[in-house]
N, C-alpha and C positions, 0 to 999 in steps of 0.2 A: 466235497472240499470247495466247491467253484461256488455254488450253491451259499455257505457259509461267508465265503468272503465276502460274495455278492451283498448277502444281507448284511456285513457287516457296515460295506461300505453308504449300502442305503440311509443305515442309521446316524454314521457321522456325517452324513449327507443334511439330513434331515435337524440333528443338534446345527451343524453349523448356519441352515437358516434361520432355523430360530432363534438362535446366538445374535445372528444382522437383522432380526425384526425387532427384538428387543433392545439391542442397540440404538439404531434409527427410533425408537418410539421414544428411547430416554433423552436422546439429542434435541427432537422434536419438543418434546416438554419443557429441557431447558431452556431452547431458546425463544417459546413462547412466553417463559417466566419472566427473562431479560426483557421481552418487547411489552409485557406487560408492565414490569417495572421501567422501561424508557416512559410507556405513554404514561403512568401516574406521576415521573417526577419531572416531565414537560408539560403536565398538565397543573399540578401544584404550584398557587402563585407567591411570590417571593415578597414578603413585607418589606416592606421600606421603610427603616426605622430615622430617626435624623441623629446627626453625628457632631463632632465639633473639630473633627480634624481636615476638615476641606483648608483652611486658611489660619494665620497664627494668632488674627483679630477678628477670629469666629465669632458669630453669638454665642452666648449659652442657650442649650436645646430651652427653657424656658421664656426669653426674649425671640428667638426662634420664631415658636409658637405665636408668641404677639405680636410680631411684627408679618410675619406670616398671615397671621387671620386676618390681619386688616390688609393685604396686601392683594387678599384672595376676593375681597369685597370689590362688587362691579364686574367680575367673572361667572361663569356656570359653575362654578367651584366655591361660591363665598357660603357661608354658612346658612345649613337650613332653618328654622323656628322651630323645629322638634329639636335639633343640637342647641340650637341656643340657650334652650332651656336648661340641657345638661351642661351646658358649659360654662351657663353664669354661676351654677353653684362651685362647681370645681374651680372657676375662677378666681371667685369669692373668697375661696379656702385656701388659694395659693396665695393670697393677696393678705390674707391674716396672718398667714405663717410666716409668709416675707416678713413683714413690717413688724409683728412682733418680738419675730429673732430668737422665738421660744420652739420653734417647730425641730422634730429630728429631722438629718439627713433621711432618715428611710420616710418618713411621711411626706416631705420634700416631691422625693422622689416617685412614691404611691401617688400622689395628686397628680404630678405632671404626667405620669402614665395612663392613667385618666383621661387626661384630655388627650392624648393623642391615640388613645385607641376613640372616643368620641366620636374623633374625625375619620375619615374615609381614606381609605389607601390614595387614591388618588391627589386628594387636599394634602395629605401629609407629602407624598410623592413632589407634588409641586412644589411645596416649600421647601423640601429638601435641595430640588432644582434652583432655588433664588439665590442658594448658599451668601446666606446672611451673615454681614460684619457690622462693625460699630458706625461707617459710615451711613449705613442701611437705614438704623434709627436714629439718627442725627435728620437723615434726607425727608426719611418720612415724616416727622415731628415737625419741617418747617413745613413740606408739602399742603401739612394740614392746617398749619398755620398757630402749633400749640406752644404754648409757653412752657421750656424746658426750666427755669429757675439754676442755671449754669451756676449760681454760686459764684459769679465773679463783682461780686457789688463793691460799692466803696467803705470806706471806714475807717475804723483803724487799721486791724488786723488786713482791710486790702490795702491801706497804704502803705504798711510794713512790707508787703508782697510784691509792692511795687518797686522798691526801692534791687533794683536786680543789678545796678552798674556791675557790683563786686561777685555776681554769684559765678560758679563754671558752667563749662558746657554741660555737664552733668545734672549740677543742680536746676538748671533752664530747662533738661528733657525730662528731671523730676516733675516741674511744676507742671509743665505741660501738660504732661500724662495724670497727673490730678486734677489741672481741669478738664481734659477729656473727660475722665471718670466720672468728675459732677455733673457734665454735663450730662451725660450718656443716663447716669441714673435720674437724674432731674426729666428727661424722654421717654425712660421707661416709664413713671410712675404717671406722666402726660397720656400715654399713651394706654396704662395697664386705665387709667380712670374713663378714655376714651371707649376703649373694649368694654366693658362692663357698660354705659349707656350703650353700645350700640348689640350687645347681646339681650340687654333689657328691653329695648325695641322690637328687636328681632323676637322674643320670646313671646310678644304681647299682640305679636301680626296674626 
């Protein structure tokens, strides 16, 4: 009888360590799995895409980009002659689609994606960091000393424009904000004509 207990007890003796080795073996494993997955998603780097909600007179990500790339010029960041080369053509094709006004939203959008994979995480990083507004390409446009074509000339139709005694305070932040507009696209198209000689240079080095 002593005899049988004895072995009885040896036996749940014996289950119960190997119960706690396989235990411990499967704890072991999980939380190697965890620390394997910590260092893969500390190690995964995080793209930096550019946005327009930093400010309420953001650029558009495609003004962004051009004012951007010229801003990146004179840095270890400005663009290389291998990019330049990809980027006059993508440029080219944004600059058609613009100005035609025949292009879809999703092509639009495919081009501009384009260029920004193009560039380097870095390059894009940085201009993300400039967090560009409309003052941005008004500044750089005179910096450089180009003629925006503001659209504010004389004439008739500006001496009708000028004639504001009567207009409200409304109709004055209307006009305003119209000649902002002329002007700002009057800098882009200064500035899109700029990029393009200076990615043709670059492409040519």
């Amino acid at each position: 009888m002593k005899k049988t207990t004895l072995l009885l007890l040896s036996l749940l003796l014996i289950l119960v360590l190997a119960a706690c080795g396989t235990a411990e073996e499967t704890s072991t494993d999980v939380v190697d799995t965890a620390a394997d997955t910590a260092v893969t998603t500390t190690n995964t780097d995080t793209a930096v895409s550019l946005t327009e909600d930093y400010a309420e007179d953001a650029l558009p990500i495609r003004n962004q980009l051009l004012v951007g790339t010229m801003k990146l010029e004179g840095t270890d960041l400005a663009v290389t002659p291998e990019q330049a080369s990809e980027l006059l053509v993508l440029w080219q094709a944004s600059i058609a689609l613009s100005r035609s006004g025949t292009g879809a939203t999703e092509e639009v959008t495919a081009v501009l994606n384009q260029i920004e994979a193009t560039m380097t995480p870095e390059q894009i990083a940085a201009i993300a960091d400039m967090q560009l507004t409309r003052e941005d390409i008004q500044a750089i446009s005179q910096e450089m000393g180009l003629s925006t074509g503001s659209g504010d000339g004389e004439g008739a139709g500006g001496a009708n424009r000028g004639q504001g005694q009567n207009l409200t305070g409304d109709d004055l932040a209307t006009r305003e904000a119209e000649r902002t507009d002329r002007a700002s696209s009057g800098a882009t198209n200064a500035l899109l004509d700029t990029l393009i000689e200076l990615l043709t240079s670059r492409s040519e080095s």
